[in-house]
Structures are given as structure tokens and as C-alpha cells.
DSSP file (Angstrom, degrees, kcal/mol; ACC not computed):
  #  RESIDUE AA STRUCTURE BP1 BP2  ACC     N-H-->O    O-->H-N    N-H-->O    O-->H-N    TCO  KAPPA ALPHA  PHI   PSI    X-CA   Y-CA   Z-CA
    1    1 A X              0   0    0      0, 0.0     5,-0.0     0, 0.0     0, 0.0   0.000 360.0 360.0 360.0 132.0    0.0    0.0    0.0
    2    2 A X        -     0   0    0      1,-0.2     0, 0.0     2,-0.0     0, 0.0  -0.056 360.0-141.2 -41.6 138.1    1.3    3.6   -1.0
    3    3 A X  S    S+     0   0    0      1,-0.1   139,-1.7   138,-0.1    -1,-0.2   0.291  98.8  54.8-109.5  34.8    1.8    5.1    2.6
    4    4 A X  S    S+     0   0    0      1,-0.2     2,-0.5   137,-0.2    -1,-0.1   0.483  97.7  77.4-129.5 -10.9    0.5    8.4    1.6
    5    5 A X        +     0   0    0      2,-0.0     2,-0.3     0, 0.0    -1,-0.2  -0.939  62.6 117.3 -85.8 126.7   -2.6    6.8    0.3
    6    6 A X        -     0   0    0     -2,-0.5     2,-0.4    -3,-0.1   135,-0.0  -0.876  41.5-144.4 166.5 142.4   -5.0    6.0    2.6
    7    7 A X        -     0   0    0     -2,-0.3     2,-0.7   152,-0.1   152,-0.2  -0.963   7.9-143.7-129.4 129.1   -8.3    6.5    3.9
    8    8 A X  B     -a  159   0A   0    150,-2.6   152,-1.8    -2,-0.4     2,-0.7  -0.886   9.4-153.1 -86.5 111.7  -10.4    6.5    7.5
    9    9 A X    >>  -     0   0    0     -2,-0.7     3,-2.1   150,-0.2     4,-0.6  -0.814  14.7-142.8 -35.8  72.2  -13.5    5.4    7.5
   10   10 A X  T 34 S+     0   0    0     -2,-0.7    -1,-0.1     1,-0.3     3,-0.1   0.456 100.9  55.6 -37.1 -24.2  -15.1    7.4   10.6
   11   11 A X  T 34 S+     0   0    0      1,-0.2    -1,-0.3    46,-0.0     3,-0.0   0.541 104.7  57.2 -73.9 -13.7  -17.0    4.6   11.7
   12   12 A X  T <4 S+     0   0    0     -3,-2.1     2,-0.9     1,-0.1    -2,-0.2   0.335  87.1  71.3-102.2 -25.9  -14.0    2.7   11.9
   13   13 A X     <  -     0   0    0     -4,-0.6    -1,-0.1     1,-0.2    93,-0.1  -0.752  48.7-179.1-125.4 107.5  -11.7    4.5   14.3
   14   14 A X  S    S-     0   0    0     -2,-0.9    44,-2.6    91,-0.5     2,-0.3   0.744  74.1  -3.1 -78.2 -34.8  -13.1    4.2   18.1
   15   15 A X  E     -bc  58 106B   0     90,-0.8    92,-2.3    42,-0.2     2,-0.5  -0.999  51.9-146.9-169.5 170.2   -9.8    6.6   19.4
   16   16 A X  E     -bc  59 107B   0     42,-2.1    44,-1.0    -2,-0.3     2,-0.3  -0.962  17.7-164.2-138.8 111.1   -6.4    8.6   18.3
   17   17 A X  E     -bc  60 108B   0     90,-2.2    92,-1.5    -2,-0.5     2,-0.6  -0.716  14.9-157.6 -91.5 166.9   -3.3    8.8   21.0
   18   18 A X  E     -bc  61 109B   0     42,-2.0    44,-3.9    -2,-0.3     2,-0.3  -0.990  14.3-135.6-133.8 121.1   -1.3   11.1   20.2
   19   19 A X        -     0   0    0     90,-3.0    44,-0.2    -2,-0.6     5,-0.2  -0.767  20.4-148.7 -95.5 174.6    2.2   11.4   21.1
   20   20 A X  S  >>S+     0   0    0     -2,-0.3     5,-1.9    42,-0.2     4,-1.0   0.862  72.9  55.7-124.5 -59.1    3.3   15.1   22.1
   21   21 A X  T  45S+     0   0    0      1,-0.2    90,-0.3     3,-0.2     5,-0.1  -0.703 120.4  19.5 -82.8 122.5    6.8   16.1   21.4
   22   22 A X  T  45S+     0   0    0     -2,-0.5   125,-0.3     1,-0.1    -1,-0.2   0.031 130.6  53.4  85.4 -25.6    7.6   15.6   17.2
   23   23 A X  T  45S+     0   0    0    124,-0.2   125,-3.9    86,-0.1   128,-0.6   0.880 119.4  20.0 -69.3 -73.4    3.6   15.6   16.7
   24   24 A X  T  <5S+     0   0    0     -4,-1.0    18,-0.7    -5,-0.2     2,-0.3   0.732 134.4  36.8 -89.7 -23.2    2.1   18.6   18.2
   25   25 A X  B   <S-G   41   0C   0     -5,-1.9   124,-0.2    16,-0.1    16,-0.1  -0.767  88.9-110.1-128.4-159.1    5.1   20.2   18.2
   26   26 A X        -     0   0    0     14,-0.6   122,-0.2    -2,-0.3   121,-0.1   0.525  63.9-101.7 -94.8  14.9    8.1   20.5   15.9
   27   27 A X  S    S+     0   0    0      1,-0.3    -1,-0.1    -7,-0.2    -6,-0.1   0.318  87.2 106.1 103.7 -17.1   10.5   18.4   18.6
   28   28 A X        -     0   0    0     12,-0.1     2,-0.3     2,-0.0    -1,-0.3  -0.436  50.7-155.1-100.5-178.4   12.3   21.4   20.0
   29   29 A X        -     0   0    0     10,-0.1     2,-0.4    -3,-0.1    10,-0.2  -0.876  13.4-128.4-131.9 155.1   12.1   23.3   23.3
   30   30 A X  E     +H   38   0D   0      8,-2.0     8,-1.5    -2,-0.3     2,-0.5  -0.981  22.3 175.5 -19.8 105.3   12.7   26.5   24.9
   31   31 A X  E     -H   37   0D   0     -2,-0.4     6,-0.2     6,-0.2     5,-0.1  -0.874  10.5-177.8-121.2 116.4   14.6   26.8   27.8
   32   32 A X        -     0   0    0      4,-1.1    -1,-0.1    -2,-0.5     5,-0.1   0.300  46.5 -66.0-120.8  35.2   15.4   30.1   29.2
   33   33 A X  S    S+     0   0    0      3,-0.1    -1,-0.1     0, 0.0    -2,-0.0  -0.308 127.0  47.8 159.5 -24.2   17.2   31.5   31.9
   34   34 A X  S    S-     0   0    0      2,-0.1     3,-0.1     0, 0.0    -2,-0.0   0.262 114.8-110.3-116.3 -15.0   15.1   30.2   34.9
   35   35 A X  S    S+     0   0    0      1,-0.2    -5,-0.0     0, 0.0     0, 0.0   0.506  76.3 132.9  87.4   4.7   15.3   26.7   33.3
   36   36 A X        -     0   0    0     -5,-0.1    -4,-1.1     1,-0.0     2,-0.3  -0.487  41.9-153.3 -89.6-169.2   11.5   26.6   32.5
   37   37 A X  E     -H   31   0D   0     -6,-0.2     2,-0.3    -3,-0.1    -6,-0.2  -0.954  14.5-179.8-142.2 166.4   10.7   25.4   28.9
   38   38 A X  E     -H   30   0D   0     -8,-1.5    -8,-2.0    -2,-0.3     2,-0.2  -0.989   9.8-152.5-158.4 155.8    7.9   26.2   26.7
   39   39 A X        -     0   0    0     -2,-0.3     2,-0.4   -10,-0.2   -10,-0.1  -0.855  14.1-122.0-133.4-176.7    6.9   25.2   23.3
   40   40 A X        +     0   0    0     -2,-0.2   -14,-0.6   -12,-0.1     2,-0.4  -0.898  31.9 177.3-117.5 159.5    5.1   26.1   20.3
   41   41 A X  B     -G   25   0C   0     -2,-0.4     2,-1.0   -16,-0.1   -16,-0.1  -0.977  35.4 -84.3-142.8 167.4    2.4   24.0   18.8
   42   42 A X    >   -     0   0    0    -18,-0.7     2,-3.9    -2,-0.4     3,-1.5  -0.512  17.3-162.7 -26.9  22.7   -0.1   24.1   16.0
   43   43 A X  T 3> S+     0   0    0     -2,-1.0     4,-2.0     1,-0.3    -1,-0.1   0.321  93.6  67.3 -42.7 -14.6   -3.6   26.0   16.5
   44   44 A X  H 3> S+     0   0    0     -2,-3.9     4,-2.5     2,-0.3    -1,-0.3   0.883  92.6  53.7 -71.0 -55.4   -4.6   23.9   13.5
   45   45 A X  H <> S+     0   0    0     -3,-1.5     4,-2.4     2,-0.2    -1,-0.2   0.649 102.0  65.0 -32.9 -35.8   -4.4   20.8   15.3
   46   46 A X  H >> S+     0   0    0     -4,-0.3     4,-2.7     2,-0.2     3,-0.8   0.988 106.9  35.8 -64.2 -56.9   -6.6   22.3   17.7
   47   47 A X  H 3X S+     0   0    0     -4,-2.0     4,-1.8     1,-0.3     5,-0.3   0.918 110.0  58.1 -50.5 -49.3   -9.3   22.6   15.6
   48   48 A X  H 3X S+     0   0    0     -4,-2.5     4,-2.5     1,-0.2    -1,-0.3   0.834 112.8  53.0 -59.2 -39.4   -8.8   19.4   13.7
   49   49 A X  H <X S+     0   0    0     -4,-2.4     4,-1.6    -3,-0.8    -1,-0.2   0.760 105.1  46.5 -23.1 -62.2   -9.2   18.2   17.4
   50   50 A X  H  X S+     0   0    0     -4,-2.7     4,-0.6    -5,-0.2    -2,-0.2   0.741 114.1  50.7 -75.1 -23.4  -12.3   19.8   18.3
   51   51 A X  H >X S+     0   0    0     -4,-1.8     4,-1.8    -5,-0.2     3,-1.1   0.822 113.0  48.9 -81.2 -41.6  -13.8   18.4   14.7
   52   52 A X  H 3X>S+     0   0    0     -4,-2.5     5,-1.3    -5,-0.3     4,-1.2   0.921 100.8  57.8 -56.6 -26.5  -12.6   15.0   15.7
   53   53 A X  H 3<5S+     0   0    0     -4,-1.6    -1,-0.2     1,-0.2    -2,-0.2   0.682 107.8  49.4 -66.0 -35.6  -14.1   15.4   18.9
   54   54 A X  H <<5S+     0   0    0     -3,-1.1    -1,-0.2    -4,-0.6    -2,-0.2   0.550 101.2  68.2 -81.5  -7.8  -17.9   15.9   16.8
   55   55 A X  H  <5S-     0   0    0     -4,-1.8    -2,-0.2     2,-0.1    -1,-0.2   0.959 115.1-122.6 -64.2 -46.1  -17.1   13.1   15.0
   56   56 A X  T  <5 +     0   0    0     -4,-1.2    -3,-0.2    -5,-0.3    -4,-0.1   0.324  69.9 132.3 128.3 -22.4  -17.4   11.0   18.0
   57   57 A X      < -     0   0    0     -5,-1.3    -1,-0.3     1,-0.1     2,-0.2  -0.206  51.4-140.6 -96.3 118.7  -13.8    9.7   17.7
   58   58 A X  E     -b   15   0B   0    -44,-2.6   -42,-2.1    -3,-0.1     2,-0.3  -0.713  21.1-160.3 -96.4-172.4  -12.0   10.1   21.6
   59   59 A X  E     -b   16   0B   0     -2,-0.2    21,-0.7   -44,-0.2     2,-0.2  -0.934  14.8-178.2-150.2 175.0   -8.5   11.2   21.6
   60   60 A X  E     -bd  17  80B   0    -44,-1.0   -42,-2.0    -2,-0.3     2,-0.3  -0.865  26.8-129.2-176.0 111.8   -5.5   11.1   24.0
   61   61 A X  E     -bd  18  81B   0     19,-2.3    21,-3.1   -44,-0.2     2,-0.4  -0.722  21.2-170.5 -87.1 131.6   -1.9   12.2   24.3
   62   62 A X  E     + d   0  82B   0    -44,-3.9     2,-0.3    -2,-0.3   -42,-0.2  -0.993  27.8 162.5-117.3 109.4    0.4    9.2   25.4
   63   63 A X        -     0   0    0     19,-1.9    22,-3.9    -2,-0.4    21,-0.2  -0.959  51.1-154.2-154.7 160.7    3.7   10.9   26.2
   64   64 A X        +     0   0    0     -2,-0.3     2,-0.4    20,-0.2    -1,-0.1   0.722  66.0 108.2 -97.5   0.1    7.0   10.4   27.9
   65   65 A X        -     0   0    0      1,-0.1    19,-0.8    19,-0.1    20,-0.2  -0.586  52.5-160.7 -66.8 121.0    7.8   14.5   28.6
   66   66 A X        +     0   0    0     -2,-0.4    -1,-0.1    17,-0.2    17,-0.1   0.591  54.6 103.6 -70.8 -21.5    7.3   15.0   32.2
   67   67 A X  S    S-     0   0    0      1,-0.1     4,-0.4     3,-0.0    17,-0.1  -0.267  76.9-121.1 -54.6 139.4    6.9   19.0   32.0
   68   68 A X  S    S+     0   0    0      2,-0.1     4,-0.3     3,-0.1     2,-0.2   0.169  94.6  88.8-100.8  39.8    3.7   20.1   32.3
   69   69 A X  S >  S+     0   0    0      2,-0.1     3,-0.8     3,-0.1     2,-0.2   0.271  85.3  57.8 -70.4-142.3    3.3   21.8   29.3
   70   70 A X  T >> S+     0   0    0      1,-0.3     3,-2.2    -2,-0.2     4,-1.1  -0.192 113.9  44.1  -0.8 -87.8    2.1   18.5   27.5
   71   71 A X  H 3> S+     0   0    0     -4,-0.4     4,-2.7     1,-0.2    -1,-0.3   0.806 115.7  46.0 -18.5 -35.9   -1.0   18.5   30.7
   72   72 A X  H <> S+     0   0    0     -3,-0.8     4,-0.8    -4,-0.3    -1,-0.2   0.737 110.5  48.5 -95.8 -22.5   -1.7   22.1   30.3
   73   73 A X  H X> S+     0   0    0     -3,-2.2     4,-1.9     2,-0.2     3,-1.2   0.913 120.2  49.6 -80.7 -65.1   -1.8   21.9   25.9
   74   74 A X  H 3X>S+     0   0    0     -4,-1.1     5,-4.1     1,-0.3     4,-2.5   0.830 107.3  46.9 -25.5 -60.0   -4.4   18.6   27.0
   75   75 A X  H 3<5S+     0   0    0     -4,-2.7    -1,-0.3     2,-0.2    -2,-0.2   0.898 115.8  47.9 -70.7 -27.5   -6.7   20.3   29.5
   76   76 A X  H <<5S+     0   0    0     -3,-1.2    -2,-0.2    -4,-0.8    -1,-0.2   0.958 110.1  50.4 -67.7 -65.5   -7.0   23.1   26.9
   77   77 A X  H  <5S-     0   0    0     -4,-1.9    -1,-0.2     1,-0.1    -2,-0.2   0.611 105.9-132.6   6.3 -63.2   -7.7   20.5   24.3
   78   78 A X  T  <5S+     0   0    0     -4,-2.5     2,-0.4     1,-0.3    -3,-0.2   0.511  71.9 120.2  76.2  43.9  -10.5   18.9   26.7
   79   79 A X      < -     0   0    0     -5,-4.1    -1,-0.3   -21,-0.1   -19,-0.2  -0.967  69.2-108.1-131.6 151.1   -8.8   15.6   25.8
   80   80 A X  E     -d   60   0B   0    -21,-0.7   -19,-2.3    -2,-0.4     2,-0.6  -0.028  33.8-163.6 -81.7 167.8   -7.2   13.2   28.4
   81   81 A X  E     -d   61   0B   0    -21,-0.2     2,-0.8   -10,-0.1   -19,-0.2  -0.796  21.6-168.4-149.2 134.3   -3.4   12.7   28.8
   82   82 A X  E     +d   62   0B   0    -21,-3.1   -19,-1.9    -2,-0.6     3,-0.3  -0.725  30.2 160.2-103.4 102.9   -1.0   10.4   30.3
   83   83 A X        +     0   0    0     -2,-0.8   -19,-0.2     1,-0.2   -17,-0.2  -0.251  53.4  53.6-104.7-143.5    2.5   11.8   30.4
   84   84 A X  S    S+     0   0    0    -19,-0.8     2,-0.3   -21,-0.2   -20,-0.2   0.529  76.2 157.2  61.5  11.9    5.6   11.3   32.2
   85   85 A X        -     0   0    0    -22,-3.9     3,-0.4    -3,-0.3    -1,-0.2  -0.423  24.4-175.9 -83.5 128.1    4.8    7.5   30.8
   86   86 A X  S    S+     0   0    0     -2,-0.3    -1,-0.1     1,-0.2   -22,-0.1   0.709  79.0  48.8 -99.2 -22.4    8.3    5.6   30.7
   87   87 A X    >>  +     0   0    0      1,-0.1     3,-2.6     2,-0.0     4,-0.6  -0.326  67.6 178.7-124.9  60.5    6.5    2.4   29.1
   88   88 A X  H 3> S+     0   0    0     -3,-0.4     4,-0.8     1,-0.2    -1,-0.1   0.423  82.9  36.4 -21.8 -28.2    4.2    3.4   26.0
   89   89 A X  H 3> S+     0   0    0      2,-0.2     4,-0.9     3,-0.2    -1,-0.2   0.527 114.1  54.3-122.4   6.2    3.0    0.2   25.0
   90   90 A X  H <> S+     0   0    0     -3,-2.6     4,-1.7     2,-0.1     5,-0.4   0.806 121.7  34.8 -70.6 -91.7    2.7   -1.3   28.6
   91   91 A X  H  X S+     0   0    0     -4,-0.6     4,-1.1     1,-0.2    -2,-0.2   0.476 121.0  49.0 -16.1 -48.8    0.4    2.1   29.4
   92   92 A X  H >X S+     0   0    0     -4,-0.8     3,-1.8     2,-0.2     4,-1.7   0.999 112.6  46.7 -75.4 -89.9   -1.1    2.1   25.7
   93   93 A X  H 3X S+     0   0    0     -4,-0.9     4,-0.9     1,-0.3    -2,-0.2   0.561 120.7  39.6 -53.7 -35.8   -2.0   -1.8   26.0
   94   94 A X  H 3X S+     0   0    0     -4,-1.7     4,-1.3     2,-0.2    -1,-0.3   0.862 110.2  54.3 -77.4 -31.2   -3.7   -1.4   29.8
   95   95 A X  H <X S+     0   0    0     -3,-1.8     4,-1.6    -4,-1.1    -2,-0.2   0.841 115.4  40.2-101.3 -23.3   -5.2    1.5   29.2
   96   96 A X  H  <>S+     0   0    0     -4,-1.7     5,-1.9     2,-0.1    -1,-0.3   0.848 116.4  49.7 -56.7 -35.2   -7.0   -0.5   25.9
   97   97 A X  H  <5S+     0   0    0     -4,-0.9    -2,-0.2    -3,-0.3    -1,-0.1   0.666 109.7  50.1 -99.2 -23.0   -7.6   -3.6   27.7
   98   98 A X  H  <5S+     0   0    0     -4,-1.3    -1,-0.2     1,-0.2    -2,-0.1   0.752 113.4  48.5-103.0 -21.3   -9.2   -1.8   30.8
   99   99 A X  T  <5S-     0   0    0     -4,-1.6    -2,-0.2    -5,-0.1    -1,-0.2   0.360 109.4-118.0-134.4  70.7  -11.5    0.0   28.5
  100  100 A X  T   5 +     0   0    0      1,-0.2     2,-0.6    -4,-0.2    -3,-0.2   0.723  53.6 172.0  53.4  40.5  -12.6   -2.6   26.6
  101  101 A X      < -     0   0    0     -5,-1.9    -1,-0.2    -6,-0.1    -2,-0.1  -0.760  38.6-131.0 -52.7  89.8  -11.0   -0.9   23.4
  102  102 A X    >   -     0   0    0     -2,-0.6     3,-0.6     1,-0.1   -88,-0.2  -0.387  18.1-157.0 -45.6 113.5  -10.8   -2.8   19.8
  103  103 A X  G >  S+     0   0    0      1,-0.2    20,-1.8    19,-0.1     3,-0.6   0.621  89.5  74.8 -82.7  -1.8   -6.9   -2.0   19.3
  104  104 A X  G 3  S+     0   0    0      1,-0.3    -1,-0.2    18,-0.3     2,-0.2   0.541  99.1  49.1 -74.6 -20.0   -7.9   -2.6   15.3
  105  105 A X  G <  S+     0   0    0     -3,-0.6   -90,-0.8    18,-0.1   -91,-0.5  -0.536  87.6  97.9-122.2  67.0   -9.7    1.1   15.6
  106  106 A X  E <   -c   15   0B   0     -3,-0.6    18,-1.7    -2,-0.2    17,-0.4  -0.956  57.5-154.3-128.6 172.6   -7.3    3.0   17.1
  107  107 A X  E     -ce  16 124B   0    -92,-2.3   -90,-2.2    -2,-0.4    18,-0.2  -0.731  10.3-168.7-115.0 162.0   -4.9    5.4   15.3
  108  108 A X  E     -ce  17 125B   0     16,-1.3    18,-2.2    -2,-0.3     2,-0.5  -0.661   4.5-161.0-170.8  91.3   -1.7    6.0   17.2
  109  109 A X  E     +ce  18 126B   0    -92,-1.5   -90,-3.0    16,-0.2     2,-0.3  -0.913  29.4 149.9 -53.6 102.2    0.7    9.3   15.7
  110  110 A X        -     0   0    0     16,-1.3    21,-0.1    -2,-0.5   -88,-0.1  -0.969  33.0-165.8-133.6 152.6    4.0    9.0   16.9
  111  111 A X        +     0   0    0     -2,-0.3    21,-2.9   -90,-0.3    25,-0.2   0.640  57.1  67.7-120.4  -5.9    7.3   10.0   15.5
  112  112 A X  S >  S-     0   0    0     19,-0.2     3,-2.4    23,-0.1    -1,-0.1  -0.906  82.0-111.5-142.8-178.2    9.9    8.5   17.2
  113  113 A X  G >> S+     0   0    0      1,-0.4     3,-3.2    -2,-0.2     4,-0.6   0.878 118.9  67.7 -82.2 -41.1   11.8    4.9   18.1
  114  114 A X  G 34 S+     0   0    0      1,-0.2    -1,-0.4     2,-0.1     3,-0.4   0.884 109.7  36.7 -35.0 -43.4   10.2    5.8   21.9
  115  115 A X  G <4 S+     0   0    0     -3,-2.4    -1,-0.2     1,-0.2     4,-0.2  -0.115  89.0  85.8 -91.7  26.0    6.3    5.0   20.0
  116  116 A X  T <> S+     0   0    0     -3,-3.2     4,-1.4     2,-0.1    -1,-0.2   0.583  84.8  53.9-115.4   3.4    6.7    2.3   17.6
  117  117 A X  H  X S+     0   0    0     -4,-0.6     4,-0.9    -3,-0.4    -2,-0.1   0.950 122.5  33.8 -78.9 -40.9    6.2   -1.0   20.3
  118  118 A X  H  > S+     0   0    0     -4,-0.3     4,-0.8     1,-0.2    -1,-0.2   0.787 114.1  54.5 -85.7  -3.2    2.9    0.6   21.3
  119  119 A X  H >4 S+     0   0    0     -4,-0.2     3,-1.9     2,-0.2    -1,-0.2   0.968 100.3  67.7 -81.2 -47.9    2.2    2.0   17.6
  120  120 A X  H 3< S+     0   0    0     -4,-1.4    -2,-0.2     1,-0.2    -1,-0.1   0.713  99.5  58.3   5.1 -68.6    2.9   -2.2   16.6
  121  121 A X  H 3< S+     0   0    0     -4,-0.9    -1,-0.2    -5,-0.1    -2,-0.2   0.646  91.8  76.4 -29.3 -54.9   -0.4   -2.7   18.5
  122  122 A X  S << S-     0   0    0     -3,-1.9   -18,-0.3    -4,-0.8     3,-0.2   0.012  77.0-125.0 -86.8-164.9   -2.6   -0.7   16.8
  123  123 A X  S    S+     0   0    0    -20,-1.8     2,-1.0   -17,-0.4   -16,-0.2   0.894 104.1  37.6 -87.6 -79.4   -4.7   -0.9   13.4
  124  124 A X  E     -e  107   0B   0    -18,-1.7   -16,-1.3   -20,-0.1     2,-0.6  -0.557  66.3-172.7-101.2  91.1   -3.2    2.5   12.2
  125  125 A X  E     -e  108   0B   0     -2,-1.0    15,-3.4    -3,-0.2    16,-1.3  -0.624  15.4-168.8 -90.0 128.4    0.2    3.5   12.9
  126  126 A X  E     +ef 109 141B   0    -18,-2.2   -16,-1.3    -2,-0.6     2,-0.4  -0.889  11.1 177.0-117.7 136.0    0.8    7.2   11.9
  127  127 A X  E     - f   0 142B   0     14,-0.8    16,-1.1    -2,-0.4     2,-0.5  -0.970  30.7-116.2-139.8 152.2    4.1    9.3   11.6
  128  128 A X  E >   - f   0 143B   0     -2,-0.4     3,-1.1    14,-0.2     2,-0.7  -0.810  44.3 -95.5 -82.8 117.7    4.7   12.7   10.5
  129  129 A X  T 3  S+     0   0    0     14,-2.1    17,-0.2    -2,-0.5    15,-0.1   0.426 126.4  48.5 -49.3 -16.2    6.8   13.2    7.4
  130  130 A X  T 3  S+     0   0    0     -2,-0.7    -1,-0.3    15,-0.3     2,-0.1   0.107  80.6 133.6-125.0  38.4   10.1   13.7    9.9
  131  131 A X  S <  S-     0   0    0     -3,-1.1   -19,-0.2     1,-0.1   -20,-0.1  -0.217  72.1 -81.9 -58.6 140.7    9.4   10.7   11.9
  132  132 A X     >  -     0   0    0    -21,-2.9     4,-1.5    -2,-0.1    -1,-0.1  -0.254  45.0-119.6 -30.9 147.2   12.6    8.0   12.7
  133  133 A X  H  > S+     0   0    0      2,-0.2     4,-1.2     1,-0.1     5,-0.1   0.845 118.8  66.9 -44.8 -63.1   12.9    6.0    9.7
  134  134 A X  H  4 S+     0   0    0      1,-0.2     4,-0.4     2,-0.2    -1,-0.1   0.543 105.6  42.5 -64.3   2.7   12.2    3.3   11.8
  135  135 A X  H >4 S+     0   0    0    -24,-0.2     3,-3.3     2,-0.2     4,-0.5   0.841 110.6  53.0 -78.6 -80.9    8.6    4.9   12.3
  136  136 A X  H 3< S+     0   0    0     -4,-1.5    -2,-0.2     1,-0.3    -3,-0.1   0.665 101.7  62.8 -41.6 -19.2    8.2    5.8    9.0
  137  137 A X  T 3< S+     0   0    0     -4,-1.2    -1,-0.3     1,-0.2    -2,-0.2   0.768 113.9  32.3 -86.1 -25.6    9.0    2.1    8.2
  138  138 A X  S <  S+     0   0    0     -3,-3.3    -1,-0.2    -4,-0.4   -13,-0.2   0.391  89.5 118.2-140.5  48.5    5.9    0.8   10.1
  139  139 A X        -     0   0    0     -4,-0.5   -13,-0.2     1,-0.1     3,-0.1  -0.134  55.4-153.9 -47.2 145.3    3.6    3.4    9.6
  140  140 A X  S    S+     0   0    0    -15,-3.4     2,-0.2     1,-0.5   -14,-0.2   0.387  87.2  14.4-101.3   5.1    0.4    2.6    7.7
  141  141 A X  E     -f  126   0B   0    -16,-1.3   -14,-0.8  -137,-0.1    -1,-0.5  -0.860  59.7-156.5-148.7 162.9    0.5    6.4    6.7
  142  142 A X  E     -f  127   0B   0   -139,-1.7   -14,-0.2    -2,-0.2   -16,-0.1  -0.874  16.7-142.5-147.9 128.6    2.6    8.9    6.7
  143  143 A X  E     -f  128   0B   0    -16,-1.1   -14,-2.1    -2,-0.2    12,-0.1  -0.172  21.0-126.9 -64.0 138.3    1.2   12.6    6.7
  144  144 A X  S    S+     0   0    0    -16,-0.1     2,-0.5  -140,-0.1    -1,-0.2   0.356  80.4  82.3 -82.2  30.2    3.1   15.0    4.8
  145  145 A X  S    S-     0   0    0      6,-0.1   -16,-0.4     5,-0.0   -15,-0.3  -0.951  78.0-120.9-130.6 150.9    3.7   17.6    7.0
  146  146 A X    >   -     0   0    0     -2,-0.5     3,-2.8   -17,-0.2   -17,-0.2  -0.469  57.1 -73.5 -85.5 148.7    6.9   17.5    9.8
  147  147 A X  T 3  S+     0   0    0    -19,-0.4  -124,-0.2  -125,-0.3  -123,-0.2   0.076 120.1  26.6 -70.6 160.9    5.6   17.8   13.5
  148  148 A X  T 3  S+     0   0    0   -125,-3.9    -1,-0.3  -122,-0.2  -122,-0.2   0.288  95.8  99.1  98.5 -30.7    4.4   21.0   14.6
  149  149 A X  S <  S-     0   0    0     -3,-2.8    -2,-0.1  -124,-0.2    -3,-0.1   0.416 113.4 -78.1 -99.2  20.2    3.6   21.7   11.4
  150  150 A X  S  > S+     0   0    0   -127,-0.4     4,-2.9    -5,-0.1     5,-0.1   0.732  70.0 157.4 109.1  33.8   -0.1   20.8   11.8
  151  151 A X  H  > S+     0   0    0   -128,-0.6     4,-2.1     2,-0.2     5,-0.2   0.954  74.2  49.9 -53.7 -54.5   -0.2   17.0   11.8
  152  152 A X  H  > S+     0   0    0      1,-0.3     4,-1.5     2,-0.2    -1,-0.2   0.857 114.4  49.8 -60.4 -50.6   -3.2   16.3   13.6
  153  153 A X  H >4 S+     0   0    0      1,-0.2     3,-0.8     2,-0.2     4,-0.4   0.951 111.7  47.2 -47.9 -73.9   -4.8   18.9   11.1
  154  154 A X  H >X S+     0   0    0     -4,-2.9     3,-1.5     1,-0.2     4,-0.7   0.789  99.5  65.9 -44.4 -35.3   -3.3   17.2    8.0
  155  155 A X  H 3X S+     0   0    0     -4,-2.1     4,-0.7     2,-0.2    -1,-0.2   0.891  88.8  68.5 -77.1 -31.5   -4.4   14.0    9.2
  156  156 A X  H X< S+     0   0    0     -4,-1.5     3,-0.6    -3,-0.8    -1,-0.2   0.819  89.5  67.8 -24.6 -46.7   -8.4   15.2    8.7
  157  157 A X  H <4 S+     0   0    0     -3,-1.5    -1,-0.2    -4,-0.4    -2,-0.2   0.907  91.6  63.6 -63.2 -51.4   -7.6   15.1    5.0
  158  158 A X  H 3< S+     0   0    0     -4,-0.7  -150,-2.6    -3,-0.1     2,-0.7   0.338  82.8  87.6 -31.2 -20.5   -7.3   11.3    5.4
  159  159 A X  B <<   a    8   0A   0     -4,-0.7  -150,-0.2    -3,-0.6  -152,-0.1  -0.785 360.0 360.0-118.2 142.4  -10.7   10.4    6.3
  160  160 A X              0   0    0   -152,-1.8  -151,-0.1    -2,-0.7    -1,-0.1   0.535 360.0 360.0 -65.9 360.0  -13.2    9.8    4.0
């Protein structure tokens, strides 16, 4: 299959984690003087968020940055988030099995080597056009735009 062709059914996809750092934003940080860090992310993604969200579709940030920026981008969001998470596809795999989540509808965006055991798992592994190789290699798409640059957004165009 072309990995830039590809189509979502809506009926099809029960939830979308999202990983945080290289998705919603472009990978980088701020740190400045005081040590705190801030980053910038997407408003486009928001939105595409808030339409997924009428879809029906839930969604979820799975990520392993402990700042709480990644909490604070969520609660704006209104979507839930587990960070600080040191074992993605342990965390990913309970957090399916406990609620009684078909891992064949989920979508799962991550962009690097940290996301591909729990991305393995799902029906639709998704990476952002400057994903690891070893992402990109067992993506079942891969959006053309680099993270930060409106993934979540991009990924909209994908469903039918």
C-alpha cells in the first residue's frame, strides 16, 4: 500500500493517542534563563481536534515528557493525557484492555523509536513526514507535514 494513500472510515476509528513532542510540536524546546521550557504548537491541530471530537472519535496524548506543558496543551484541548509514561506500549496496551478498546480502531501518531512498540499494537500507525525512519517504516501512513507543522490537522484530510 502507497503510505501516503490511505483512507479513515469514521465509523472505523473508536480513538487517536497522540504522542506530544515531534507531533504537536516540531521536537524542540525552549529553555530560558530560569530553566523553564515552553513550546510552540499548532492551533490547526486544535481545531482538527475539536472536529474530531464531533465526530465522536475520543482522543488522548500518550507521552514520555514530564513538563507540564504537555498536561496544560491537554486540559486546553478537553482531551485526556497520560505523560511522564516511561513504558508506552505497557500504558497504551492497559489502558486499551481496561477500557474494553478494539486496538484494530485506534490510530496512534508517533514519530519516534520511543512510539513504535505501542504503535505495533494498533490498526493505524501514523508518523509525521520527519518521523525516525524506523517509524516511517511501520507506519500505515505517513502525513506530509513535519511535526508542529499541523499533523493532527493534516491527518483530517485522510478520512473519508
Amino acid at each position: 500500500m502507497d503510505k501516503n494513500k490511505h483512507g479513515f472510515n469514521r465509523a472505523d476509528i473508536a480513538y487517536i493517542i497522540y504522542d506530544f513532542d515531534g507531533v504537536m510540536t516540531n521536537n524542540k524546546a525552549i529553555v530560558d534563563e530560569n530553566g523553564l521550557e515552553s513550546v510552540i504548537v499548532n492551533r490547526g491541530d486544535g481545531l482538527a481536534i475539536s472536529i474530531i471530537k464531533e465526530w465522536g472519535i475520543s482522543q488522548m496524548i500518550i507521552s514520555t515528557e514530564t513538563n507540564e506543558v504537555v498536561q496544560k496543551r491537554a486540559q486546553k484541548l478537553r482531551i485526556d493525557c497520560l505523560n511522564a509514561v516511561s513504558d508506552k506500549l505497557s500504558t497504551l496496551s492497559e489502558f486499551l484492555r481496561n477500557n474494553s478498546i478494539d486496538p484494530t480502531k485506534v490510530i496512534y501518531i508517533g514519530n519516534d523509536i520511543n512510539d513504535l512498540e505501542a504503535m505495533k499494537i494498533v490498526g493505524h500507525p501514523v508518523a509525521p513526514a520527519d518521523a525516525a525512519d524506523e517509524v516511517k517504516q511501520i507506519a500505515s501512513l505517513i502525513v506530509d507535514v513535519n511535526g508542529g507543522d499541523g499533523v493532527i490537522r493534516r491527518l483530517l484530510d485522510y478520512f473519508d
